[in-house]
C-alpha positions, 0 to 999 in steps of 0.5 A, a space after each residue: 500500500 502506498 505511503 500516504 500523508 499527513 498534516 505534518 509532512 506539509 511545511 516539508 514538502 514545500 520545503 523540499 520543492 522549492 530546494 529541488 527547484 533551486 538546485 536546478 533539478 526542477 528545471 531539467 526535470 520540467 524540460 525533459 517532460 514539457 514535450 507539450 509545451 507548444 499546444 500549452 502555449 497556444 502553439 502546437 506546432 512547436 511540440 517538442 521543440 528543444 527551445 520551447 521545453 526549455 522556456 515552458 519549463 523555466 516558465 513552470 520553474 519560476 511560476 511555482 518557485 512565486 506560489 511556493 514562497 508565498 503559499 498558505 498551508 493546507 491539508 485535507 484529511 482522508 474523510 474529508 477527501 471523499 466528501 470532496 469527491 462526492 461534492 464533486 460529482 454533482 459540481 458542475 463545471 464553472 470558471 472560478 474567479 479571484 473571490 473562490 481562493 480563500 488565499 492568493 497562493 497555497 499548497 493543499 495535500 490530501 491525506 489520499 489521493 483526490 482525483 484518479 486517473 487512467 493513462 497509458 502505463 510508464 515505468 520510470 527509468 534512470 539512464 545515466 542519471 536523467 529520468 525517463 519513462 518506458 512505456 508499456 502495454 497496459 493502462 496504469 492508475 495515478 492519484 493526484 495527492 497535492 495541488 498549489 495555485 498562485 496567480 497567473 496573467 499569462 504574460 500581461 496578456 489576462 486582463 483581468 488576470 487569471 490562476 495557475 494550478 499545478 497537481 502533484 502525484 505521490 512518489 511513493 506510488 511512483 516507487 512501489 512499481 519500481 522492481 529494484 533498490 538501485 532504480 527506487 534509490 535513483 529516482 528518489 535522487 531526482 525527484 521530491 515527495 511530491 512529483 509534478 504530474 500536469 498544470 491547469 491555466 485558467 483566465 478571469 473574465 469579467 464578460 458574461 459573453 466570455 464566461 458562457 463560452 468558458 463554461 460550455 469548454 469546461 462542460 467538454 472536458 468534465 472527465 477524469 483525463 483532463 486537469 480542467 476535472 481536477 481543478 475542479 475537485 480543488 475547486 469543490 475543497 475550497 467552496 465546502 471550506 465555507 460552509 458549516 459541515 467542514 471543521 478547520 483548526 490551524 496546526 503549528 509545524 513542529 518545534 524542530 521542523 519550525 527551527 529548521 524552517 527558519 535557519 533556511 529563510 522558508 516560511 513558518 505559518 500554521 498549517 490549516 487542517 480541512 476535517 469531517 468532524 471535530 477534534 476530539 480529545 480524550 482523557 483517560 483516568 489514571 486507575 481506568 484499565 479497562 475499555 472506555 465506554 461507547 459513545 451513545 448514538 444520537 436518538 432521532 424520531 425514536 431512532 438510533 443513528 449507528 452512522 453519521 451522514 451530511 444534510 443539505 442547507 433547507 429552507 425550513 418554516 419556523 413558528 414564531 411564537 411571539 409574533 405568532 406567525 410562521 416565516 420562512 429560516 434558512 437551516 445551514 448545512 450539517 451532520 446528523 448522527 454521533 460523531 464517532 460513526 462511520 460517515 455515510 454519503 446518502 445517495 439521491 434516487 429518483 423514483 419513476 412511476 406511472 401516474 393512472 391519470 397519465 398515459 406516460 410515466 411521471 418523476 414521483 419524488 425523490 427517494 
């Protein structure tokens, strides 16, 4: 099984790319794999043109080195993540604007993956000391585990500027199909913990003319092999930080890693924790040996909840007794059941049946 992550690995991982970028690693790594860099950058014909690898990556080098420095941490915890990817599936493509980025530039990991994907299998390879891949017959799946976003103007040439994401695969993943220790070892000598995998451009726009057209393009590419589908799945993690179901609390890096952090020059903030449920923090007494007690389930209508599920923002018509007079109140978004239960994702069914008066069938109600 693959290595995951967790909170306290990020300040490191931020550490560990901007020193890969800095020692020229980065760079040579981005223009041995910016074979596309033409069709990136509007100009197809270039594709694989030496000169035009070498200026996407030098381009994708200082990009990331601004984002990096002046990035916000984050960390999504693995429950958390799948209520991102359910989210997910009812978003429908849209074109983010400033306003959607709680901060201009951070770095967000996911305790796993948040979005998989299919491609054509590659086996990474060490040729005297360069990383290249061998590809192979089959179909292999790769997780995005990491994402940073900064602002973007391609140039000067977005008015109204734009963002730059750029989604990062675990190497971990990358190691496990390696079949010797010499390989393993040489790749972990050229590339970090997190391994740039694909990068995602999108401009603001402010004409409304422009945002339907953006939409209708972003609609196209709705599918897991595009990156406009995993920008989509960061944008879904940073719409749900706003509402009431997602607990956040700020982690201090730790007191060593933080010294460290600080001899280097590297920043030093908290890291921002993305949850499904609180913190929960728990006390034993000292003569108690035995095991703690279960936590009771939430009684409801006469029922106990055995799972803990979210329930969507209602509007709800609430008597007012002082004024006498029933109005409508808006219920935010929350959890129903115990906080220790399994999390369960409800899923919507719609029910068709067929109505006497009616000769076809008709949409009941939602089951």
């Amino acid at each position: 099984m693959t290595d995951g992550f967790e909170a306290s690995d990020v300040p490191a991982l931020r550490r560990d790319l901007l020193e890969w970028i800095r020692d020229g690693r980065g760079l040579a790594f981005h223009a041995r794999m910016s074979h596309s860099a033409g069709t990136m950058l509007g100009q197809p014909e270039y594709d694989g043109h030496p000169g035009m690898m070498r200026a996407y990556a030098e381009m994708l080098v200082a990009q990331e080195t601004r984002t990096l420095a002046d990035a916000e941490l984050y960390f999504v915890t693995a429950e958390m993540t799948e209520l991102v990817q359910t989210a997910a599936a009812d978003l429908p493509a849209f074109p983010p604007d400033a306003g959607d980025f709680p901060t201009p530039a951070g770095l967000i990991v996911y305790e796993t993956p948040l979005v998989h994907y299919e491609r054509s299998e590659l086996t990474a390879l060490v040729i005297d000391g360069r990383l290249a891949f061998d590809p192979g017959d089959g179909r292999e799946q790769v997780g995005v585990s990491a994402c940073t976003w900064g602002p973007y103007d391609a140039g000067g040439q977005w008015r109204h500027g734009g963002v730059w994401m750029s989604f990062y695969r675990n190497r971990a993943e990358m190691l496990a199909k390696l079949h010797h220790d010499r390989d393993r070892d040489n790749l972990r000598d050229i590339v970090t913990r997190l391994v740039p995998d694909n990068e995602y451009g999108i401009q603001f726009t402010a004409d409304q003319a422009g945002k339907a057209s953006l939409e209708e393009r972003l609609a196209e590419t709705d599918k897991p092999a595009y990156t406009s589908y995993w920008a989509k799945h960061l944008m879904a993690t940073l719409l749900l930080m706003r509402q009431p179901l997602v607990y956040q609390r700020a982690e201090p890096i730790r007191r060593g890693l933080r010294r460290q952090l600080e001899r280097s020059g590297y920043p030093t903030g908290d890291i921002c924790i993305l949850d499904a449920r609180p913190r929960q923090y728990t006390t034993v007494p000292r003569d108690e040996t035995g095991p703690a007690p279960e936590q009771a389930g939430t009684e409801e209508g006469g029922r106990k909840l055995s799972v803990r599920f979210p329930v969507r923002g209602f509007w709800r018509n609430q008597w007012y007794p002082s004024r006498g007079v029933h109005r409508p109140k808006w219920i935010d978004p929350h959890w129903r059941g115990p906080e220790d239960a399994p999390i369960t994702h409800p899923e919507r069914v719609r029910v068709l049946r067929h109505h006497p008066d009616q000769e076809t069938p008709h949409a009941q109600a939602d089951a």
